[in-house]
C-alpha positions as CSV (number, residue, x, y, z in Angstrom):
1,X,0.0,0.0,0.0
2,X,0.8,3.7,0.0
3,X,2.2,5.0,3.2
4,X,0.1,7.2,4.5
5,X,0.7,7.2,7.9
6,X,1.1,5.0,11.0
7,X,-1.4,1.7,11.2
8,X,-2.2,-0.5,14.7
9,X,-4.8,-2.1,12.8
10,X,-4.4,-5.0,10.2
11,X,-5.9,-3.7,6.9
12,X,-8.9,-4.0,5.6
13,X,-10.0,-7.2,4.0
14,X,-11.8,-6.0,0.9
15,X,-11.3,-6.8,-2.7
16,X,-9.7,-4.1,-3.6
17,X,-7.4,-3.8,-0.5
18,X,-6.7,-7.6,-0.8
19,X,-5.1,-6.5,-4.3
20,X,-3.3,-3.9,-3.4
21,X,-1.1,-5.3,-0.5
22,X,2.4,-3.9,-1.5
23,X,3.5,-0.8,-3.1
24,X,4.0,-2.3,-6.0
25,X,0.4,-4.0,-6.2
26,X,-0.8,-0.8,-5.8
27,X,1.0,0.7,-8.5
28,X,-0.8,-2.0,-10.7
29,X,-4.0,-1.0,-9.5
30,X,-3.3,2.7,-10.0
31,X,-2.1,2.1,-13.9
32,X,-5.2,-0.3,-14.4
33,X,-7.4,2.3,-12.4
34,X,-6.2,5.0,-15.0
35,X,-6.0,2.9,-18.3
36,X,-9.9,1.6,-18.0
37,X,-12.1,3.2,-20.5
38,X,-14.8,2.5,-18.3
39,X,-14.0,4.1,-15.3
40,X,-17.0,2.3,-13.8
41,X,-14.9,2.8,-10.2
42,X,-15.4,6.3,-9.8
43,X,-18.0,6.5,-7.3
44,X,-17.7,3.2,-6.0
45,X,-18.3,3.0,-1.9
46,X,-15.0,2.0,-0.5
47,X,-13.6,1.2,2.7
48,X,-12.0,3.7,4.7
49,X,-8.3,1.7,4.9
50,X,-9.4,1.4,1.2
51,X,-9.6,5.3,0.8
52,X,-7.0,5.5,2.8
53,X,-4.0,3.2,0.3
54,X,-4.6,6.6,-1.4
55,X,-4.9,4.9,-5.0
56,X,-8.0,5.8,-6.0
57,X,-6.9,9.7,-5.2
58,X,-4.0,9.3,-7.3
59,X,-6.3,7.9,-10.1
60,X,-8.2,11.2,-10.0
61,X,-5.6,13.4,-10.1
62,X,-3.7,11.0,-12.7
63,X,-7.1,11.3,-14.9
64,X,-8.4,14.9,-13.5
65,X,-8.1,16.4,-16.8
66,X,-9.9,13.5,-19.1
67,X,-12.7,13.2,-17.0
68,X,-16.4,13.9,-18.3
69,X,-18.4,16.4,-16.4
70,X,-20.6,13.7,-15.1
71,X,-17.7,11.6,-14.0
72,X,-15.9,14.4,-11.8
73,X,-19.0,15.4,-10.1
74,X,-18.9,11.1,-9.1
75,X,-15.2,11.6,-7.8
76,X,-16.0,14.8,-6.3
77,X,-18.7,12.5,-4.4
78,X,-16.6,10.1,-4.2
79,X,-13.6,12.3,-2.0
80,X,-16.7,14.1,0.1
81,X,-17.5,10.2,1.0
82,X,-13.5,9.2,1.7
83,X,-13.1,12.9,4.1
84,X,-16.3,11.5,6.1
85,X,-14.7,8.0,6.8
86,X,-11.1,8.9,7.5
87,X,-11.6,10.2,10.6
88,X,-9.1,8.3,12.4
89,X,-5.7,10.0,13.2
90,X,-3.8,7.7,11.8
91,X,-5.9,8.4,8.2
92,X,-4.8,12.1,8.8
93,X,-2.5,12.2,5.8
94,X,-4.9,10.6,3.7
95,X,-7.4,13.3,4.8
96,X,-5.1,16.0,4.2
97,X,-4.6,13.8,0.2
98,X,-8.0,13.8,0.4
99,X,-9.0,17.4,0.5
100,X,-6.2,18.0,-2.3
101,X,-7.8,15.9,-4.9
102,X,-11.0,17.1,-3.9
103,X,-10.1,21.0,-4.7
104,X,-7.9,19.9,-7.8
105,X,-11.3,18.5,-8.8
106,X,-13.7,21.1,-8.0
107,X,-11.2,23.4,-10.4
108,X,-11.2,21.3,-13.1
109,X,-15.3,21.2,-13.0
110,X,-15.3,24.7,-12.6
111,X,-13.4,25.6,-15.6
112,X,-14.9,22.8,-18.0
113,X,-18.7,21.7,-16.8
114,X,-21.5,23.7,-16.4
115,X,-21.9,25.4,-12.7
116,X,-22.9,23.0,-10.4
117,X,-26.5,22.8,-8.8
């Protein structure tokens, strides 16, 4: 996983933690993240030691700047979601990540979609 701070927990057991175990699993996951045409992940409830491997983050800045109106307002949701679960002080970095991606998104709608209601 990403380090994002101090753990005394085991990690979660979910799908997509269970594949991303490693640093370098979760640099698989990040390029298969960002080279899906789908993209039917974005939005996707995770868990928050999920949110918190920080993948999913770095496929929303990776793909910030391809992403359809309709698919940043889902990762906008989809960071507002991850802040409200890493709550824990040891997800504090990924909270600060977190609220980076979020803003970098929010730009990006700004300047390309129509305003938000």
């Amino acid at each position: 996983m990403f380090s994002l701070g101090p753990s005394s927990e085991p990690p979660a057991q979910s799908a997509e933690a269970a594949s991303c175990p490693t640093p370098e699993a979760c640099a698989a996951q990040l390029k298969k993240m960002v080279s899906d045409p789908k993209r039917d992940w974005i939005g996707q409830p995770q868990s928050p030691d999920d949110y918190a491997n920080g993948t999913r983050l770095f496929a929303y800045r990776a793909l910030r700047k391809k992403l359809t109106c309709n698919e940043l307002k889902g990762a906008i949701e989809d960071t507002k979601a991850a802040a409200s679960l890493l709550q824990s002080p040891r997800h504090e970095r990924a909270r600060a990540l977190t609220t980076t991606v979020a803003r970098e998104l929010r730009t990006e709608q700004d300047r390309r979609c129509k305003p938000r209601t």
